[in-house]
N, C-alpha and C positions, 0 to 999 in steps of 0.2 A: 558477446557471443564466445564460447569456450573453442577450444584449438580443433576439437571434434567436429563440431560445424563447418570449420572454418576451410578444411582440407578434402583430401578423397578419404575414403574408408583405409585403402592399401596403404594411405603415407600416416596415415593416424595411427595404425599399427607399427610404424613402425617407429614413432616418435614413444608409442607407449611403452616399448618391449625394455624401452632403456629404463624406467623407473623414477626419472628425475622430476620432478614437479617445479626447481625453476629453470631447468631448460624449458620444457611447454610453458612455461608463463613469457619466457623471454618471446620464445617464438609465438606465439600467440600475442602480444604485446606491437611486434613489430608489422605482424600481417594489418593489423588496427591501424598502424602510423601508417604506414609504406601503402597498402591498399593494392596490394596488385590483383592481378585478374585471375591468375591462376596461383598455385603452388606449386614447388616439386621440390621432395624428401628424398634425398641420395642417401643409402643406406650402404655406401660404398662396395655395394655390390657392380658387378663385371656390366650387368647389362644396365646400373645410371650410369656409371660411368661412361660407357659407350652413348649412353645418351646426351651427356655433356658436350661430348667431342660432336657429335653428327649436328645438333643444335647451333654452334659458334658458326659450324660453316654455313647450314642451311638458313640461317638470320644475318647473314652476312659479315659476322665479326671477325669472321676469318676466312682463307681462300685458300683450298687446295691448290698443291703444287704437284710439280713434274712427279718431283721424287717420293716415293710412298711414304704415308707419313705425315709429310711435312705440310704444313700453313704459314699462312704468315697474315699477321696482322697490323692495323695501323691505326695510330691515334689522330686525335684533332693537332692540328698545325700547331695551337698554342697550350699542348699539354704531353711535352715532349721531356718531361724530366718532374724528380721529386719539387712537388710546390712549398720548399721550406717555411716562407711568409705563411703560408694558410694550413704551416701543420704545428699544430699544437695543443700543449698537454691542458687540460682542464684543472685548474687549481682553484680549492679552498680558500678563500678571504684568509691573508694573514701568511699564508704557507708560504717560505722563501724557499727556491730553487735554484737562484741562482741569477744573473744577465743572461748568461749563455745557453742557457734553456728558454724556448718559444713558448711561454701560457698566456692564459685566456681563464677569467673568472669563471668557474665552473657555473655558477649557475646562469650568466650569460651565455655561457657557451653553448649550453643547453637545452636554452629557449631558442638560438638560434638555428642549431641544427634542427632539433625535432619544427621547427618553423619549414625551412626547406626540405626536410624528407616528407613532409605530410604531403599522402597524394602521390608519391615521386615513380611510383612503378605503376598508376596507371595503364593499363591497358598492357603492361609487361607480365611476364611470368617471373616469380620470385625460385630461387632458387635454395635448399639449404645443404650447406654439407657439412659432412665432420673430416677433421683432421686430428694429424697429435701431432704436439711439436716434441722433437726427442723420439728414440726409438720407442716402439709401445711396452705396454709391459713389462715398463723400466723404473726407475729411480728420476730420469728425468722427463719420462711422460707427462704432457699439459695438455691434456685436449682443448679443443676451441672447436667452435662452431660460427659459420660463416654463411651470412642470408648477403645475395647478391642478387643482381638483374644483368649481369654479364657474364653469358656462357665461356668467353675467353678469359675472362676472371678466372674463374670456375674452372677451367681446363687448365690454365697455368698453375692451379694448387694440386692438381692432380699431378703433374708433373713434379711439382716440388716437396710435396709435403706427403707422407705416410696416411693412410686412410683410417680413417677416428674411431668409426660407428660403433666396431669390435671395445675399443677403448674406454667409451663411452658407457658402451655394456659394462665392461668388466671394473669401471669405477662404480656404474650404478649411481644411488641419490648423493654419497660424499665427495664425487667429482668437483673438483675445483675449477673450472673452464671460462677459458677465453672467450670474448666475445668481438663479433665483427659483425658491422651493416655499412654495406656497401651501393650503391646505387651510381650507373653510368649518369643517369636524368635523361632528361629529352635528349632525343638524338637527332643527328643533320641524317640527311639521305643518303650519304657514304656510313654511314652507323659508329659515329665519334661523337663524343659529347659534347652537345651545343653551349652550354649558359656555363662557360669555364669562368666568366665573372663572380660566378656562385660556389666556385670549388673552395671545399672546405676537408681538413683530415683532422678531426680532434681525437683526442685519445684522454680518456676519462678514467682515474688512476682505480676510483672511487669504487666504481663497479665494475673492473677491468672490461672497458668497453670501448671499440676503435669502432669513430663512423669517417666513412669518405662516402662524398658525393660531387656530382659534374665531374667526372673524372673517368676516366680509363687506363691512364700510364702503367702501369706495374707496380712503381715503387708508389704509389699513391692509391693504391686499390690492391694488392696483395697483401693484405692485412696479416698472414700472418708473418711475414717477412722484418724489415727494418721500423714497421708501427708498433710490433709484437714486442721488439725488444724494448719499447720505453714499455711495458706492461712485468715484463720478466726481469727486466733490472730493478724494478719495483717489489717485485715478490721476493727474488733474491737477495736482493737488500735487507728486508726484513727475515730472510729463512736462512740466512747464514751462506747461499753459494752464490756463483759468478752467469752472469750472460757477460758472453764477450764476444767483440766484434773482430773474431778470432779464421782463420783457416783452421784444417786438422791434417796432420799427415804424418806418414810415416815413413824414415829415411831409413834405405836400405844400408848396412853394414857388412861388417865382417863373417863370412858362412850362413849366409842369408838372414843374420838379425835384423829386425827391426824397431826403431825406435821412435814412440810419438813425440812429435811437440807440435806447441800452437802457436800460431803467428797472428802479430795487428800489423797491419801497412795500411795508411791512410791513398786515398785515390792515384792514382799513376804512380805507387810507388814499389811494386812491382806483389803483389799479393797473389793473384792469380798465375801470375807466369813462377811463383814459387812453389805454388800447389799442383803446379801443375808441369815440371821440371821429370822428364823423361827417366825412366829408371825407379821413381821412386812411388809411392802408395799414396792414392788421395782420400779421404774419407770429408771432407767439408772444404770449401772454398771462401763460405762469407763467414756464417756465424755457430757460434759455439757454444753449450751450457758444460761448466765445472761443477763438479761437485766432489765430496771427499766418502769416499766408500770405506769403509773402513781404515780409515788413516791415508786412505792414496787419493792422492790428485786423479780424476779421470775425466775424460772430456767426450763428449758426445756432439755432433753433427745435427746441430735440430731439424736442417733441411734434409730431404733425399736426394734432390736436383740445384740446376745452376740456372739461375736465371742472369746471363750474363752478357758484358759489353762486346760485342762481336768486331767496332772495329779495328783494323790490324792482324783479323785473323786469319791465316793464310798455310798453305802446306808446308812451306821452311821453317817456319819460326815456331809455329804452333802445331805440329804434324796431329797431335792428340784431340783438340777439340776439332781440328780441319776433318778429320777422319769422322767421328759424329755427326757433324753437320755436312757433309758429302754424301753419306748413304743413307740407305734405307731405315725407316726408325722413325717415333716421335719426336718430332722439333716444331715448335713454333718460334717463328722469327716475326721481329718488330720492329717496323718503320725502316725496312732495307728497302730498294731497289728493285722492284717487280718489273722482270722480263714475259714479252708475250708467249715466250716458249714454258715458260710457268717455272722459270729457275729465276735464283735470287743473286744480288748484287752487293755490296758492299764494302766503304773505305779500307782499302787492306788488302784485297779478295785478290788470288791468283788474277793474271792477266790484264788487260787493259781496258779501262773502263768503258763502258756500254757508250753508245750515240744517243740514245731513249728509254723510256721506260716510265714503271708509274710509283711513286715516294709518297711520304708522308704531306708533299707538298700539290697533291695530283698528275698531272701530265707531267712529266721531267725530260729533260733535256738536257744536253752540255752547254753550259755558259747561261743558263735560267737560272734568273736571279728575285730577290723578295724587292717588297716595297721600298726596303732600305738600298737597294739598290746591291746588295750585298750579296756574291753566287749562291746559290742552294747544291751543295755536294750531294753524288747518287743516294748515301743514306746520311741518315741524321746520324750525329758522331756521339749519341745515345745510342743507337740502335741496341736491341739484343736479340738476347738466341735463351729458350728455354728448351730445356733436357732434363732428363735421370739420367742421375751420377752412374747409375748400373750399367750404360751404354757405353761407358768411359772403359779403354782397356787397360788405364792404370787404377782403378779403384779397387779398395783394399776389403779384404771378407769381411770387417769389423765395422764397415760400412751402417749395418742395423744391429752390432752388440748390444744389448740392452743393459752392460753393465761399462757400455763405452769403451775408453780406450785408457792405460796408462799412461799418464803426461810426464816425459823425461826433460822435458827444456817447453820454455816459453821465449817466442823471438819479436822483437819489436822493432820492425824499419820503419825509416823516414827518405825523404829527397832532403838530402844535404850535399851542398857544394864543396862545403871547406871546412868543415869540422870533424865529422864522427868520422872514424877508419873501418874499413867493408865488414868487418867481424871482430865481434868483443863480447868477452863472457862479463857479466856484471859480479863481484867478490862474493855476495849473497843472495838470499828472498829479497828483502828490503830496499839494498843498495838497486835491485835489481828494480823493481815496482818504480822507486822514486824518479833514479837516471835514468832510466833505458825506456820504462813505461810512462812514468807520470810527463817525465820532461819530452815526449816525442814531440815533435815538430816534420813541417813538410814545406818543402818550398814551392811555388808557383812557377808555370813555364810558360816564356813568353809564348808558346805555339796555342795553350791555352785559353790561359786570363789577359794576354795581352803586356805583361810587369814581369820579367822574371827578378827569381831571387827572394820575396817577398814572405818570410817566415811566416805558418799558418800554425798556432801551438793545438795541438788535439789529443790531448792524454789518452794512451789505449786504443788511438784512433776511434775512437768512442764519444765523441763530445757533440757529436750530431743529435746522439740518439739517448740520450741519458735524462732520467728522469729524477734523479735527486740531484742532490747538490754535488759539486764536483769535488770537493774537499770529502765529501762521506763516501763517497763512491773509491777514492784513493785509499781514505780510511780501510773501505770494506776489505780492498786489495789486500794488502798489508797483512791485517789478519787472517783472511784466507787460506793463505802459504802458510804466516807463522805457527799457524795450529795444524800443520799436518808432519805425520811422522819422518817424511825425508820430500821438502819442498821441491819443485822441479828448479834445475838452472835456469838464467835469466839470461838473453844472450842482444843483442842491439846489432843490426847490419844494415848497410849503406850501399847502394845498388849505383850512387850517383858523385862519388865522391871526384873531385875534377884540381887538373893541376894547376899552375898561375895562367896558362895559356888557355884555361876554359876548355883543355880536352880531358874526357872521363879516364879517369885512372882504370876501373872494371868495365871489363868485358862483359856481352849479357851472360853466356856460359857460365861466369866464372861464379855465380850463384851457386852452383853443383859443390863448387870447392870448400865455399863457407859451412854448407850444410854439413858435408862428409865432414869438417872438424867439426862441428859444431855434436857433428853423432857421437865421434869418437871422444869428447869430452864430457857427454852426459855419461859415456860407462867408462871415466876414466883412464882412458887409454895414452894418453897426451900429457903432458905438463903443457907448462903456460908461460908465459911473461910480463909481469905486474907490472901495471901503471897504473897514474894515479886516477884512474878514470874506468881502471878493469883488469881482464886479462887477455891479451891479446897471443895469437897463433907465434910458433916459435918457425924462425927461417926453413929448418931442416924439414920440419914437417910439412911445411905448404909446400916445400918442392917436389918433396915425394908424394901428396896426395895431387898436383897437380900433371904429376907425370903419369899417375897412375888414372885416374879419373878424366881428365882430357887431353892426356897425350903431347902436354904441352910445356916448355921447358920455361921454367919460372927462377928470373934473375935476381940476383943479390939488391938491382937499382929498381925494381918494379918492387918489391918487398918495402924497401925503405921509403918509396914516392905514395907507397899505401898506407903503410903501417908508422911513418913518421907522427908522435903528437905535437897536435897545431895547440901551443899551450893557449894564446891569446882566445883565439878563436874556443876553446872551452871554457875559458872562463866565463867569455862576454856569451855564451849561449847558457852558462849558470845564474849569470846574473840577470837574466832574460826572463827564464823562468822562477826565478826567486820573487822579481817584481811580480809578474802574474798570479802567485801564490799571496802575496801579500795581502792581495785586493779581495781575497775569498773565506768564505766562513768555512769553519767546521777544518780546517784543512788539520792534519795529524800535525804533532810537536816535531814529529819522526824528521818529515819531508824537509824541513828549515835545517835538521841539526845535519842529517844525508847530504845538503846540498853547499852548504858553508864547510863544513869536513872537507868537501871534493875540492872548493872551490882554492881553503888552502894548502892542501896537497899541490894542487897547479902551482900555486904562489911561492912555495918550496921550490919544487922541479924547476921551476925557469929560474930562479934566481943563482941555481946551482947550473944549470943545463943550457939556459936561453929558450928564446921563443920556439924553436921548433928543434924537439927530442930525435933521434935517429932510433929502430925497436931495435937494433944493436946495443945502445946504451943501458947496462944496466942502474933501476932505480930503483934504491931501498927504499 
């Protein structure tokens, strides 16, 4: 039966006006599999949209609150976080990826999902919408197109993502677009997805196509989020530019300049509270697309909003996101703490926590604990909060450039105890990709995983989400920069660096300080002090940007307990990463000769210097 049939008159027009004949086969194709009862074609007009939102609540998937606005929603008990083990890339007989990449034989994979979605929106309404990843009308416009049976789904891409439909149009039949099918499944009578035994997320490279099903979490059904980028590291692979698991922002300087750079930090290691650092301009939080515009590195926000971890957030520490999720405005919150008075709760939250209320675990209480006998906290310590950035009062006009931003530095943090020093400029591109980005690392916290200390190597902080091999993906790094007319700096910061007695050398503030150098050395401004590992800030400078910037008087002995290099301790985290490079295909010549160069530099410096350098000491 053709798509015409299949629909009302009013959504058939509007699937027609776009021109594409395999978007309606797609979408025709899935109504067949999926079988829902109804249809509905968002054409990113004001009144679907408004229909999306009134749908989540009136089906129950969400629940008005106090504050205008705002909902909150919640998931099944055991679908409270990305399902790693059941996300995976669909590969070709023969096609090597890698260990550290999750696949699945594509054509098993294949047979199995379309096995479980057949049928799966009975008696639901299917939903379609358009998005663009990237500002539209851009250089890094991607539209995608997304059939769900989750109006919260559906409402959360509203919030995060740019509206396609216009997009769509103005690619016409040579649109290149994403594809997503999504499906909650059967639901329990609280409206969470029952048969989580069946949850499955493949992403099929082939016909760039992400299916989830039994599922509701976000990052497992916001397709075009962190499933989107194994599909965009894929294309960019092959198209010559970058998806990266990047922030965007922009640090304020001298007579109001402003300067871009992007940042990877792997989880707890301070990314958000980077981007989000008082004073300065936020244009993306998670993820990033590069591309080179005429010779310039420039970087673009594929998202519009933040879908992000709410615990910890609170009016002192966080004033900026506390003030968005305080007032009036669109916010959907997830698996916090519902009070009867219809306000929300969670780990962090101004004041002292509630006596009752109702969690992603049903009725809550203080001191209500699971099967395992183990307490259940007001929210789950996933919980989040979705918003548009545009509600944010540091966010930057450049927000929807459509020819992005100019990238003056690239920053790459880790949790390191006893190695790297809070700020260091990498000597080039290269040096910069290999040390700083390829060799990133993150440590475990016992409040966590239970093991502190416990090295997690994640190149890029990208190693979750990556759909080639990781040796090509460095590869691609590499040339990226080297072919552009003036590569951005390369810079490595440490948020966690700690002294023999286990107390943190930085302050949280003191973030603000690395950044200001880190400005004033993309234009220049600064000299530096070579080691054999980079360039590190010079005394005089960080006292005055620290006096000037936090009013705080910065000692000759707090310089040197920061800025000391730990030689031992660099080597044996080079030769950490040298082993893990060794075990991988495709890896560049480049990375071996960059990191044995470093490694004897070190071997030099201590045999002249000893194990631990003072940044006083000058080294040729």
């Amino acid at each position: 039966m053709s798509l015409k049939n299949l629909v009302s008159a009013r959504d058939f027009a509007k699937i027609e006006k776009l021109k594409n004949s395999e978007l309606e086969s797609f979408i025709e194709k899935f109504i067949g599999v999926l079988k829902p009862s109804s249809v509905f074609i968002s054409d990113s007009s004001a009144s679907d949209i408004d229909y999306i939102r009134k749908k989540a609540v009136e089906l129950g998937e969400e629940k008005k609150l106090k504050i205008e606005g705002h909902t909150a929603h919640f998931d099944n008990y055991s679908d409270q976080a990305r399902d790693k083990a059941n996300t995976k890339i669909l590969s070709p007989k023969g096609a090597y990826l890698g260990a550290s990449i999750n696949t699945k034989d594509r054509d098993e994979g294949l047979k199995e999902i379309y096995s479980i979605m057949d049928g799966i929106m009975k008696g639901k309404e299917m939903i379609v919408s358009f998005y663009c990843l990237g500002p539209v009308n851009s250089p890094f416009s991607i539209p995608c197109v997304q059939i769900t049976d989750s109006f919260y789904v559906a409402h959360n891409e509203i919030l995060l993502y740019r509206q396609g439909y216009e997009e769509f149009l103005r690619q016409g039949s040579s649109a290149k677009f994403f594809k997503f099918v999504h499906s909650a499944g059967e639901l329990l009578p609280d409206m969470t997805s029952k048969n989580i035994e069946h949850r499955r997320i493949y992403i099929d490279m082939e016909e760039e196509t992400v299916y989830s099903a039994n599922t509701q979490y976000g990052g497992n059904t916001i397709g075009l989020k962190k499933l989107a980028m194994r599909l965009a590291i894929h294309r960019a692979s092959r198209e010559g530019w970058l998806n990266e698991h990047m922030l965007v922002m922009g640090i304020t300087g001298d007579s109001g300049r402003v300067t871009y750079v992007t940042g990877a930090f792997p989880s707890l290691c301070g990314k958000t509270s980077t981007s989000m650092i008082e004073g300065e301009k936020i244009i993306g939080d998670d993820i990033a697309y590069l591309r080179k515009i005429n010779g310039e590195i420039r970087a673009a926000n594929v998202e519009k909003g933040m879908f992000g971890i709410i615990q910890g957030i609170n009016s002192k520490d966080d004033s900026i996101q506390w003030d968005v999720l305080t007032n009036p405005g669109e916010v959907i919150f997830s698996n916090v703490l519902l009070l009867r008075d219809g306000s929300v709760f969670w780990i962090g939250h101004n004041g002292e926590i509630p006596q009752e209320g109702f969690n992603h675990s049903g009725r809550w209480f203080r001191g209500k604990k699971d099967s395992a006998g183990r307490e259940i906290p007001p929210s789950h310590p996933n919980a989040r909060f979705t918003v548009s950035l545009d509600g944010l009062k540091n966010v930057d006009d450049n927000l929807h450039n459509p020819e992005g931003v100019p990238v003056g530095g690239v920053i790459y943090g880790g949790r390191d105890s006893d190695t790297s020093v809070p700020v260091e400029e990498a000597f080039d591109w290269v040096h910069g990709i290999i040390t700083k980005g390829a060799s990133l690392e993150s440590e475990t916290t016992a409040a966590t995983l239970g093991k502190e200390g416990v090295r997690s190597f994640n190149p890029m902080s990208n190693l979750d989400f990556l759909s080639i091999p990781v040796g090509r993906y460095i590869r691609n790094n590499i040339l990226f920069g080297q072919a552009a007319d003036k590569p951005p700096k390369i810079f490595g910061v440490n948020y966690f660096l700690k002294d023999k007695n286990g107390s943190f050398l930085n302050e949280r503030r003191d973030k603000k300080v690395w950044l200001k150098w880190i400005e004033k050395r993309i234009n220049g401004e600064l000299d530096a002090v070579p080691r054999p590992t980079g360039f590190i800030p010079r005394y005089k400078d960080l006292k005055k940007l620290f006096e000037v910037v936090l009013g705080k008087v910065y000692g000759e002995d707090e310089y040197e307990k920061q800025f000391t290099l730990r030689v031992n301790e660099n080597i044996s985290k080079v030769e950490r990463i040298l082993e893990i490079y060794s075990q991988l295909r495709e890896v560049p010549a480049e990375l071996f000769e960059v990191l044995k160069q470093q490694k004897d530099n070190l071997i030099r410096a201590k045999l002249s210097f000893g194990d631990y350098i003072s940044p006083f000491i000058e080294i040729s």
